[in-house]
N, C-alpha and C positions, 0 to 999 in steps of 0.2 A: 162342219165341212173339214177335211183332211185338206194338213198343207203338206210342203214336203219337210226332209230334216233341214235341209238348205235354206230356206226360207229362215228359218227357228235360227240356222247359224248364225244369218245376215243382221238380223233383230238384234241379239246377243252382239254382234262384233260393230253394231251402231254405236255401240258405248264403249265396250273394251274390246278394241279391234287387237287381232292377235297379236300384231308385232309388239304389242305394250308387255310382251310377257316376258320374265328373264330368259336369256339362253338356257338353263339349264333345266325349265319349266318342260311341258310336257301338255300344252294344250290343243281345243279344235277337238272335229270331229276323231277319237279314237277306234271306236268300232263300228260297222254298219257301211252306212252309202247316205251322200246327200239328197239323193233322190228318192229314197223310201217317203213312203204318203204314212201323216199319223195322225190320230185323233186323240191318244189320248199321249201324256206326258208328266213322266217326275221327277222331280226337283228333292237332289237332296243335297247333304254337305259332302257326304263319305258316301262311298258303293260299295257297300259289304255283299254276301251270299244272302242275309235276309233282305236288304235290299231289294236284290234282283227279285226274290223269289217272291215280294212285295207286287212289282211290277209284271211279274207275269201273271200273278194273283189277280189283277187290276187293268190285265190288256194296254200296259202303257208300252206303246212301241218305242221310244226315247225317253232316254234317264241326263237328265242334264244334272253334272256335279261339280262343286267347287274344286275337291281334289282329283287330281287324276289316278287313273287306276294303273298304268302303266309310267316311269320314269326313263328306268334303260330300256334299249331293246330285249325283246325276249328272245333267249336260244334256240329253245323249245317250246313245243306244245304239250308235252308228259303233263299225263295226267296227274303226275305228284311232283307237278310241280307246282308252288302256292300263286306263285306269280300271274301263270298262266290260267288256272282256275276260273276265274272271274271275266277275262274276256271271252272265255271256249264259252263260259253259260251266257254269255250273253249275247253271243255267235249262234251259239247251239237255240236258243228262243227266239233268234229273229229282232233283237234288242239293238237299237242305235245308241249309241255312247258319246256324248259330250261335254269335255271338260274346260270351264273359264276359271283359272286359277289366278296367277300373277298380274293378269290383266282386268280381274275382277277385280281383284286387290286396291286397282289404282283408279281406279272407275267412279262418277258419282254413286253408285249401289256401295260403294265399301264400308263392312262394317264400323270401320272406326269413324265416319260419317258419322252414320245413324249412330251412335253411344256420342258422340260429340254433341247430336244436337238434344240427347236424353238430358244432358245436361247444363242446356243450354251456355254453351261456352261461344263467348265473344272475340271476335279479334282469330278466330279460327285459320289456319294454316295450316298445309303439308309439314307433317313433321320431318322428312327429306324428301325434296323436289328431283324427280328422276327424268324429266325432262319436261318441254316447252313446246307446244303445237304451232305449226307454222303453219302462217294465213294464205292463201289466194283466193286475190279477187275475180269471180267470173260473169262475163259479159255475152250479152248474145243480142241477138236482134228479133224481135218475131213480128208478124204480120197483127197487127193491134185486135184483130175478134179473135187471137189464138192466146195473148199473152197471161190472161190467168188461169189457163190450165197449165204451162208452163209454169209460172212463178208458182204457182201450187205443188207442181212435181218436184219443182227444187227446194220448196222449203218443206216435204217431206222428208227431207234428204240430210235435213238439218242448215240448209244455206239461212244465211240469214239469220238464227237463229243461237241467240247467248253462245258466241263463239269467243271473242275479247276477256282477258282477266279484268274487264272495270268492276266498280264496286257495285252497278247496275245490273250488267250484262245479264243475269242471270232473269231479270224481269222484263225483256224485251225478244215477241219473236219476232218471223215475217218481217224483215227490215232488208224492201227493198227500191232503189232509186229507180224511177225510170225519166224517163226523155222522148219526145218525141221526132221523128228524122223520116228521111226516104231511102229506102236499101233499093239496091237496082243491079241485075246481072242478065245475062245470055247465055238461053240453055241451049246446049247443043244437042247434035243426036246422042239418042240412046240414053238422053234423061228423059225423067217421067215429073215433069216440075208442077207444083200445087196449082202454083200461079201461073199464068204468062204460055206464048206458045213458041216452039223451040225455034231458033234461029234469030226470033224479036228482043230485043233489050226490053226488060221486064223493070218499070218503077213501082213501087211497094209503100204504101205509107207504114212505117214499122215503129216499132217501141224499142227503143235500147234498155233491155233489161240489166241492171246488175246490181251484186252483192257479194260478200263474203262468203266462204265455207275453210272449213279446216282441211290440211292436206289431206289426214287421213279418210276426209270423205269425200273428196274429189274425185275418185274412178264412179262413185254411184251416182254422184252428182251426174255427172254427166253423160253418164248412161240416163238416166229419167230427164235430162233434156234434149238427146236422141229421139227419145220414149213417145215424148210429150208433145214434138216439134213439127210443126205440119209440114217441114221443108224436109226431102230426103237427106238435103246438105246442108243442115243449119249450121249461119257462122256463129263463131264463140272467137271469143279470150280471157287464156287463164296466165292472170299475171301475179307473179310472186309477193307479196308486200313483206314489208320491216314490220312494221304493227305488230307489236306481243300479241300470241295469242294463251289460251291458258293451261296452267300450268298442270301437269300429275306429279302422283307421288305417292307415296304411304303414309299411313296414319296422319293424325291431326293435334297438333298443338294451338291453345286457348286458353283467355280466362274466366273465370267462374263471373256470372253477375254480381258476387260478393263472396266475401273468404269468409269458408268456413271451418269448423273444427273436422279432422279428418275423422274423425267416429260420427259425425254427424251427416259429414256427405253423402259419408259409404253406404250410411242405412239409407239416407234418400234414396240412393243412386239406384241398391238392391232394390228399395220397396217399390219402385216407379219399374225396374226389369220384372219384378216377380207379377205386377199386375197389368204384364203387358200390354200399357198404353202408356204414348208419349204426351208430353205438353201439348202438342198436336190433334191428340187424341186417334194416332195413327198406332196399328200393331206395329210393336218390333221383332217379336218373336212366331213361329209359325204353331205353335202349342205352350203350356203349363209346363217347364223343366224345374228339374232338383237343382237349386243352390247351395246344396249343404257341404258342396267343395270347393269352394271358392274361399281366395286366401287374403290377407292384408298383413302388410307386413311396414312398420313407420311409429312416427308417436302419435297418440290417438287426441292429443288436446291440441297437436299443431296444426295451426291457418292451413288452411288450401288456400290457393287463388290462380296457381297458373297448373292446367292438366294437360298430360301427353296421355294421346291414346293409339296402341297400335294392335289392330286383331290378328291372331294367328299367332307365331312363335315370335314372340318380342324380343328376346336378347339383344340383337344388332342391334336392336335400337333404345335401350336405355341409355349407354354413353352418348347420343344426340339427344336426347331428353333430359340428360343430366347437364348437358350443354347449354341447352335451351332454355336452361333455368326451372325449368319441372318441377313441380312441388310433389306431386304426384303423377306417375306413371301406373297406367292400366292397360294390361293385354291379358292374352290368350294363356296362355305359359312362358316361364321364364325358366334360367338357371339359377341355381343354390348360389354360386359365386355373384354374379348379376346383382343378384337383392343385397348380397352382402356390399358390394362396392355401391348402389345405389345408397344403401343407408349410409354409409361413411360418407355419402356428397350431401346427405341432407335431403334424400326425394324418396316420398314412401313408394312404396309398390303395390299394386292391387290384382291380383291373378285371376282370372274368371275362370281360364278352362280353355282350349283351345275351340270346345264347340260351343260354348255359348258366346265366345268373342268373336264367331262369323258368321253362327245360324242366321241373324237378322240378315244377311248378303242374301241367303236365300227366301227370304218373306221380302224382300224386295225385288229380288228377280220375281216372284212370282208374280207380285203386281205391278211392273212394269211391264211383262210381259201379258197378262189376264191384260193390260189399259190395251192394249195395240187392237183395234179393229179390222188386221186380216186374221187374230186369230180370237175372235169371234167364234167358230166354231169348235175348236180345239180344248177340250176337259184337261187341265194345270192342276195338277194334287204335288202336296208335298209329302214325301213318304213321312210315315209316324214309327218306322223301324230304327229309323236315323236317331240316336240320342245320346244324353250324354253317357260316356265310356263307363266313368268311377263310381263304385258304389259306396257310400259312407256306411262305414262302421264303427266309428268312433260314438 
């Protein structure tokens, strides 16, 4: 069954809601309408011309991509202009466009996640923390034969659910208090009350329901206990808390379960990427890719034991990895100078390529989104035009 692109956006911004994106990002829906109905859908890193031409091949009316295809505004529409190219063909086919870049980045799908836990690294943190989610607590009252389709609506919604940085958090959903009390009011004309009849004081044996949710999901929140709420006026309270909530950020610093020689990790590290299955026994990759361009640059008989990893364009963040204490650093691409001041601090460098250091973001959107039961009906392909750029010739 066909949902719409709006829907797809909602899913997607449950985990990396757009504001997580930098200002100078470029994400959200770029081309099309939230309301277009789809069924089929693809998932890639890049939106080239074969791309698209992938997707028109393949009837997918939405192309969701990590990079965006627009940055600045465009001037024009000319046809020779490169820029404009790719949104006219995807204007011109009927093609919705959605791009989670910066805020995918910071998300639990981010790559540098999944490669942290390929290698299973301990003691795991943001290797820079770019902000801190603030809690509110909300409360409501419901008539007790309504309150677990409510509390159901809301921990849909993520309430209740591994919201705290504990060391736990992440193993506890559905956590929530209730109480029992009597709620009581007088409806006047021109309500339409569940209960009670208008003009009488109306006593209710109710449930005081309440839990936690992060700010950022506090407008849906309470839209689905609207939703869910048998009263046209249900009360609430949303109260601010102190309470840490948890943290984002980019890539992840860790130590290895034991130090190794770094010519010993890297083969690990490759030969567990090249046969796409983790310790888990979960894919990380969405196909077979060529690593014959992937680089190392360190001394090959020294200890690893503490690793930074950041997917995508690494430079910013070798000097915090050098800080950090990093034995080794691993990303996407670096610069020539970068590696050279790394080696002078003492921390190898390991380059994969900018698309194999984020492909896995998309083999996990895919199965986060394939897991969600409204889209149930909706065929998820990852394009196989998508790959790596560099051919080896050496």
């Amino acid at each position: 069954m066909a949902v719409a692109v709006g829907h797809v956006e909602q899913l997607i911004e449950k985990i990396a809601p757009r504001f997580w994106a930098e200002d100078w990002d470029n994400v959200g829906l770029l081309v099309g309408t939230s309301s277009q109905k789809v069924e089929k859908i693809l998932l890639t890193l890049d939106v080239t011309k074969e791309v698209v031409a992938e997707a028109v091949e393949k009837e997918a009316a939405l192309i969701i991509a990590h990079h965006p295809i627009m940055f600045k505004p465009l001037k024009n529409l000319r046809m020779d202009n490169q820029s404009a190219l790719l949104p006219l063909n995807l204007f011109r086919n009927g093609i919705s466009f959605y791009a989670a870049h910066t805020n995918l980045d910071q998300s639990a799908l981010a790559a540098s996640a999944i490669l942290a836990r390929v290698l299973k690294l301990e003691q795991a943190e943001y290797l820079e923390v770019t902000a801190e989610e603030n809690l509110v607590k909300i409360v409501t009252f419901v008539p007790e034969e309504h309150v677990e389709q409510v509390r159901q609506a809301l921990s849909a919604e993520g309430v209740g659910s591994a919201i705290t940085d504990g060391k736990h958090s992440e193993n506890y959903i559905d956590c929530f208090y209730q109480t029992k009390g009597q709620g009581m009011f007088r409806a006047l004309e021109g309500a339409e009350p569940t209960i009670g009849q208008i003009g009488e004081l109306t006593r209710v044996e109710e449930i005081k329901l309440e839990s936690i949710v992060v700010e950022s999901s506090l407008a849906r929140a309470v839209r689905a206990l609207h939703k869910a709420h048998p009263y046209e006026e249900p009360a609430y309270d949303l109260i601010p808390l102190k309470n840490k909530g948890k943290k984002r950020g980019y890539g992840v610093i860790g130590y290895l379960p034991e130090p190794k020689p770094l010519a010993e990790l890297w083969e690990q590290f490759l030969n567990t990427l090249k046969n796409n299955v983790d310790n888990t026994g979960s894919q990380i990759f969405p196909a077979v890719y060529d690593f014959s361009t992937v680089r190392l640059a360190g001394d090959l008989d020294r200890k690893i034991k503490k690793v930074a990893i950041a997917n995508g364009s690494g430079s910013s963040f070798a000097q915090k990895a050098i800080f950090k204490g990093a034995d080794l650093f691993i990303t996407g691409d670096v610069d020539y100078h970068s590696v050279l001041e790394s080696l002078e601090a003492g921390m190898a460098v390991a380059e994969l390529g900018h698309f194999l250091s984020e492909i896995p973001m998309i083999q996990a959107l895919y199965e986060y989104l394939r897991r969600d039961k409204t889209m149930q009906g909706v065929e998820i392909l990852i394009s196989s035009k998508n790959r790596v750029p560099w051919v080896n010739r050496g």
